[in-house]
N, C-alpha and C positions, 0 to 999 in steps of 0.2 A: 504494500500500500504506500503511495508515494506522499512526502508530508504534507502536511495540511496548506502548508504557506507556498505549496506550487501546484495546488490543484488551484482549477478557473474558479471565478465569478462566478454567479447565479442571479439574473437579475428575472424575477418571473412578473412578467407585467399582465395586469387582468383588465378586465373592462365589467360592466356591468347590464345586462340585459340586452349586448352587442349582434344584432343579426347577422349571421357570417357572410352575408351575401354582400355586403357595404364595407368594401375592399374594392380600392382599382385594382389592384393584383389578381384579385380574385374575377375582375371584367366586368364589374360593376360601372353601368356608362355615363354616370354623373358625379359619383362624391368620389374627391381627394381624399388620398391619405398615403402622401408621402413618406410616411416615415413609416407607417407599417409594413409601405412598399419594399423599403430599405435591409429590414427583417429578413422577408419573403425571399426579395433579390440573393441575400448572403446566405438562404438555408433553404429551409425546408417549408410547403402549406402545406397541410392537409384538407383537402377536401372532403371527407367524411367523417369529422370530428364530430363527437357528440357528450352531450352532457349525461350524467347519469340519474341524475334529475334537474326538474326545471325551475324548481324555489332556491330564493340565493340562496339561505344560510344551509341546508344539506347538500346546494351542490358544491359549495365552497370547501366544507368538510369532504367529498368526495376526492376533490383536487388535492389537497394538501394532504390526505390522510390514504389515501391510494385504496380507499376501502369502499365498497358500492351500499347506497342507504340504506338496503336492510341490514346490514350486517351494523354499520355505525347510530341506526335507529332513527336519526333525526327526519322527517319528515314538513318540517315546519318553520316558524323563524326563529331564531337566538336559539330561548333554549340554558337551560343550566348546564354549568358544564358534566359533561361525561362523567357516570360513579365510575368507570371504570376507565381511566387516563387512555385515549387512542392517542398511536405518538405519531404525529406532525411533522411535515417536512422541518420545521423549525427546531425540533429538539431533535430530530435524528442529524442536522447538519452543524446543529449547536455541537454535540457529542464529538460531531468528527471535527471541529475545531473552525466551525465556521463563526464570522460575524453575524449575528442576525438582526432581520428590520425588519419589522411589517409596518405598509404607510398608506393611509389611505381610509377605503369604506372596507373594514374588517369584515362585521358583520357575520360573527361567527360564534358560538357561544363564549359567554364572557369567560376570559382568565383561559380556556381551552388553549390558547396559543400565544397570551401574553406572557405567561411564565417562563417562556424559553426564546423571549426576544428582548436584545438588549437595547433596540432602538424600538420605540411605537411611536406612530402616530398615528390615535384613531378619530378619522376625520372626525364622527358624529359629535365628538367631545372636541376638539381642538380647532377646527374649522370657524365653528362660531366665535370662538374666541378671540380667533385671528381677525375676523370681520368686525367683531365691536373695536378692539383694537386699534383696528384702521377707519373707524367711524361708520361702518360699513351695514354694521348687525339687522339695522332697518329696513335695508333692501336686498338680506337674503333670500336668494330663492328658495330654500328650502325650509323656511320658515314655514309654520302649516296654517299660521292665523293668517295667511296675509292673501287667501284664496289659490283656487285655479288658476295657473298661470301658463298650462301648454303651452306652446306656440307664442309666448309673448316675447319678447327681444329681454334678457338680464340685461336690468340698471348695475350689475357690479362688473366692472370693467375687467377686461381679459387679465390686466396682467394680478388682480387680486381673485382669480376665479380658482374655483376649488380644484380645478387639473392644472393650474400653473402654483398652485399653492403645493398640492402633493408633490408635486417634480422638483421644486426645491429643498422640502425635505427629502425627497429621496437623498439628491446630491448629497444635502449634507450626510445623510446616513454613510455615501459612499467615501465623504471625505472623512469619514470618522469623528464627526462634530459635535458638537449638541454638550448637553452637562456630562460631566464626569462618571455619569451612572449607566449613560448612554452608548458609551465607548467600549471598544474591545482591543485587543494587541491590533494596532496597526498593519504587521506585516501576515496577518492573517486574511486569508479569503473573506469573501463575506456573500451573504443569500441576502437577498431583499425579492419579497410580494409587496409591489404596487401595484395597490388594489384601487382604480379608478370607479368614481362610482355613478358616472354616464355613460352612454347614452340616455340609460334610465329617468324616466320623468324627475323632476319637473322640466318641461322640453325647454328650457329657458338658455338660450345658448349669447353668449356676449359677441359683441363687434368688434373682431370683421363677419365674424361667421354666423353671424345670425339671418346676414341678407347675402349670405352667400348662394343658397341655392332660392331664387323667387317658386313660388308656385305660378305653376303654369309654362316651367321651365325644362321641365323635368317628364318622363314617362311613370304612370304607375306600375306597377306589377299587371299583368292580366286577369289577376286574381281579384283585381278588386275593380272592374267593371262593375256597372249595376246588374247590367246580363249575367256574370257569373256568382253576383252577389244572392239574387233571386233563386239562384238553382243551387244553393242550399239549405234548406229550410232547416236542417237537422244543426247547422254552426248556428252558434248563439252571437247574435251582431251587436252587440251592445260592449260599449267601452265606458272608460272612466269619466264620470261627471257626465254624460247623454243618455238622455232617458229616449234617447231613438238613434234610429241606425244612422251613421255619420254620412253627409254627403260626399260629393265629390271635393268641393269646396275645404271640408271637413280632415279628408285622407291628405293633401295635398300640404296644406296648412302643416300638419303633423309631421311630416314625411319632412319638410322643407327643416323644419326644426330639428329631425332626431337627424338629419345629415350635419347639421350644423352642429350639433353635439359629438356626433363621429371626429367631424374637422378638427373641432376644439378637445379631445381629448389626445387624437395625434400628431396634433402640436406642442400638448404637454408630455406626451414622449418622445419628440421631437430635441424637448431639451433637455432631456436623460442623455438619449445617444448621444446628443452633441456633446454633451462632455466626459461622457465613457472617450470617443473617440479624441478630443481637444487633450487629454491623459493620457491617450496610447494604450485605452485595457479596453479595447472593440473588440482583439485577439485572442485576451485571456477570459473573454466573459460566455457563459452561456446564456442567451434571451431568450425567453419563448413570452410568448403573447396569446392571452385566449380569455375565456369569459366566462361567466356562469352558467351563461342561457341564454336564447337567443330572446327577437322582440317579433312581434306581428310586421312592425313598421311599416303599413299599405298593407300588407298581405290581407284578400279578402276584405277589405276595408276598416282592417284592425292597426290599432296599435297597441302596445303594451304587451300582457301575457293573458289576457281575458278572452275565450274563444276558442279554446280547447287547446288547454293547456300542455299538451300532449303534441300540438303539431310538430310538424319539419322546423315551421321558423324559429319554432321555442325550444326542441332538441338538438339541433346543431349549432353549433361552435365554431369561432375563428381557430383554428390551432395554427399558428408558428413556429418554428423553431430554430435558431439558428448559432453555431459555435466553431470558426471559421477553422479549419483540417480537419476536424472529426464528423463534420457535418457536411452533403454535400450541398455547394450554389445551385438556386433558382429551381430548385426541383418542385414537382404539384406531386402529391401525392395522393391515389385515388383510394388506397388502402384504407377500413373499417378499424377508427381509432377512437379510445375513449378518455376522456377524462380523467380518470383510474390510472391510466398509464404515464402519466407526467415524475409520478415518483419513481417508480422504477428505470427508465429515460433516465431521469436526471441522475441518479444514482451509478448508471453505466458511463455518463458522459465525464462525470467530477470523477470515477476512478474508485468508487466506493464498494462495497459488498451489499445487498439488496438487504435490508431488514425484514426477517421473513413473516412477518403478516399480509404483508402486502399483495393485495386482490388483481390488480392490473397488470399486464403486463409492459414488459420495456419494447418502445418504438425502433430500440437499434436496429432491428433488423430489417425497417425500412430504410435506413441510413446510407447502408452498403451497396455499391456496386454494383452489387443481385439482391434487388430489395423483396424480403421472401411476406409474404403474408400472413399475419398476425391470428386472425381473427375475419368470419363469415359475418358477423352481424356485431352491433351494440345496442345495449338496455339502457334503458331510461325506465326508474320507477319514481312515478309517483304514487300517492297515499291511497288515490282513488283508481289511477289506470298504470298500465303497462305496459311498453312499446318497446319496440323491436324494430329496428332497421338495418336493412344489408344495401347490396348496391342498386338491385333493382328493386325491389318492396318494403313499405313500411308498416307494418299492424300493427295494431293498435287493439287492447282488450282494456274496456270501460265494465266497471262496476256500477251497481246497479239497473235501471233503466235504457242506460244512453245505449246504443248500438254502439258494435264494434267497427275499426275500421281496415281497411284495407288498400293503401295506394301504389299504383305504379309510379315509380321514382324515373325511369327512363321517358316513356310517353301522358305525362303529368306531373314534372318537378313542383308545380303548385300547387296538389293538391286538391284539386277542386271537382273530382270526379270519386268519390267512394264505393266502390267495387265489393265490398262487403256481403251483397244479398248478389251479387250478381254468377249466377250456377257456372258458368265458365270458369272461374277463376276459384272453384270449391279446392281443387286439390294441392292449390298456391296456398288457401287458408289454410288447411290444414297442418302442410307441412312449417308453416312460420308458425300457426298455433303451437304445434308439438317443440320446435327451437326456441319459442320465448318461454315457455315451462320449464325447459331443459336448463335457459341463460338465469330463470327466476332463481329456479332447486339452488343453483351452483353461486349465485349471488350472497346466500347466505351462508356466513361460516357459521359452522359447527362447532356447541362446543363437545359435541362427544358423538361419536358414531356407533352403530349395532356393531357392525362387523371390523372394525379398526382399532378398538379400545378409545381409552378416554384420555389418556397421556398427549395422543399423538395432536390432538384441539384444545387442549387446554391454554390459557394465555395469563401472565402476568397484568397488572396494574395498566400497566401504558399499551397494551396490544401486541407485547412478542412474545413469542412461545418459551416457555419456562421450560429447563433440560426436566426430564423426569425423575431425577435424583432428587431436583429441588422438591417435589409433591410427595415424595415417601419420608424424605427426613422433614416435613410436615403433617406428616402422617394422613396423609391425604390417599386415598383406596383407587385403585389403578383396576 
């Protein structure tokens, strides 16, 4: 194992409610984003990223804890922390001698991740304080008494906005600044999640980029014609604060705003990279960029996550990744990749040995040369449904009432056709029926199996396997 203070960087940047199709990299034919382009350029996209669930605070936990939500429990928001410690990309890279920072919209159960970072900044607490500060506090956006404000232009000027506020902490994190309490050995590596906490409402985006995309400037989706809006009565068309289905007028507005929130958050990593690179550690750092979950943004005439929670726009993910000789340039990658797998990834790339809880698997082997294939499909559980996506089909199995769905991903990337009751396509259901059971079964770790013994699933405090020696000299029954 090579020492600590010559393994790379870790800068893991996140976004919030980011629909992965708003990427020019990705050929998205209106919004900028240079700088995520710059990622893209020097590494890796994946095209089939997806989330493992679509609520931030479990899928956040999914990411950093490399564990899929049934197994880690949370289903919901915050949250107390875990009785039983799940360990964190933060404490497994603390351990191996990393710096650590988390900065930004945490938004993960309290204390779960604070106790093994020596830098925090968490926006929801620190953000306002920087705005009174700066006289500012009265025209925050994210204030809740101060009404709806989608689509409206931010009164707080770019350079005091909460992605240019988080990017200077970051730096300072990288320059090892901040109180004495904050700090770690200097010639140590160090991790940092910049956790950006837009696109995400409130659509409030500051000047320049608030009139950067007009309405009426721009294409919708296809999905959100009124023709295709009609033809499905079974999607629920109602968004936040409209007690009716949004116009055209309505999508446009929205769309115009959550572009300008895209802009203005990779701008604010904009000035991360510039000064990785401005330092000369662009070489030694590993980036990867990705999100919780995606957003409607237009789709179907949605925005946000209201509308069947379970879609394409709200299961996939931006994935990024890039760490210049180990990683190949400019590659797309079409490979079935999940959330889950960023810990084990980064664990091959820094030179580490995998912590064996860990549910995902590592992307190296799309990395290589002969990039082999991971994985047929990925899961996304939420509390109420369950979905399954591979490269042509996506099912969907709704509790309760709702009907199940069924989409062709090739000849309907939007969705807008559900195949479900249609007899043609029964033996497609089936067989994704029987693989999302299969990916459910296998989602959940055990802690004790019929035919394996009880040693072999048992886990200590923070989520790694205890040797079995520890469980008898605690007199614990194997």
């Amino acid at each position: 194992m090579a020492e600590s203070n010559n393994r790379p960087n870790i800068l893991f940047l996140f976004s919030d409610q980011f629909n992965a199709r708003f990427l020019s990299c990705a050929g998205h034919p209106d919004v900028a984003t240079p700088n995520l382009d710059r990622i893209a350029e020097s590494g890796v996209r994946f095209e089939n990223a997806y989330a493992q669930n679509p609520i931030c605070t479990p899928s956040r936990m999914c990411h950093l804890s490399g564990l899929y939500a049934s197994t880690h429990g949370y289903y919901g928001l915050y949250g107390r922390e875990p009785d039983q410690r799940l360990t964190s990309m933060f404490r497994f890279f603390r351990e191996a001698g990393y710096r650590t920072g988390a900065l930004g919209k945490l938004h993960t159960p309290r204390y779960w991740i604070e106790r093994d970072c020596q830098f925090i900044y968490d926006e929801f607490i620190e953000y306002p304080k920087y705005l009174e500060g700066a006289g500012l506090y009265e025209i925050n956006d994210n204030r809740r008494f101060t009404g709806w404000r989608d689509g409206q232009t931010s009164a707080v000027p770019l350079e005091h906005s909460c992605e240019v506020v988080t990017a200077k902490q970051t730096i300072r994190f990288i320059n090892n600044q901040g109180e004495p309490s904050d700090r770690g050995n200097p010639s140590a590596p160090w991790f940092a999640w910049v956790s950006f906490s837009r696109p995400h409402s409130p659509l409030t985006a500051s000047e320049p980029f608030a009139s950067m995309y007009p309405p009426g400037n721009f294409d919708l989706p296809p999905s959100a014609s009124p023709e295709a809006i009609a033809r499905q009565p079974d999607r629920i068309r109602k968004v936040p604060h409209h007690e009716r289905a949004p116009d055209r007028e309505d999508v446009e507005k929205m769309v115009a705003a959550y572009m300008g929130l895209v802009g203005q958050v990779d701008y604010g990593i904009g000035l991360i990279l510039d000064e990785l690179e401005n330092q000369g550690l662009l070489e030694d750092t590993i980036i990867v960029f990705s999100a919780d979950h995606g957003d409607y943004a237009g789709e179907h005439g949605l925005w946000s996550k209201i509308g069947g929670i379970s879609s394409r726009a709200i299961t996939r993910i931006p994935m990024l990744l890039s760490f210049p000789g180990d990683v190949p340039s400019g590659r797309v990658s079409e490979e079935m990749v999940e959330s889950v797998d960023l810990f084990p990834t980064l664990c091959d790339l820094a030179g580490l040995p995998k912590p064996d809880h860990l549910q995902g698997l590592s992307m190296f082997p799309l990395l290589t040369d002969d990039p082999q294939p991971m994985r047929e499909s990925a899961l996304t559980e939420n509390a109420y449904s369950k979905a399954l996506a591979m490269k042509e089909w996506r099912y969907i199995a709704n509790a309760g009432d709702r009907p199940d769905e069924l989409y062709d991903q090739i000849n309907d990337p939007w969705e807008m056709n559900n195949l479900i009751n249609d007899p043609k396509y029964a033996d497609v259901t089936q067989r994704l029926l029987r693989e999302l059971l299969s990916r459910v079964a296998y989602a959940r770790r055990p802690v004790t199996l019929f035919d394996e013994g009880s040693w072999r699933h048992r886990y200590d405090q923070d989520g790694r396997t205890l040797d079995p020696l520890t469980y008898l000299s605690h007199d614990t029954h194997i």
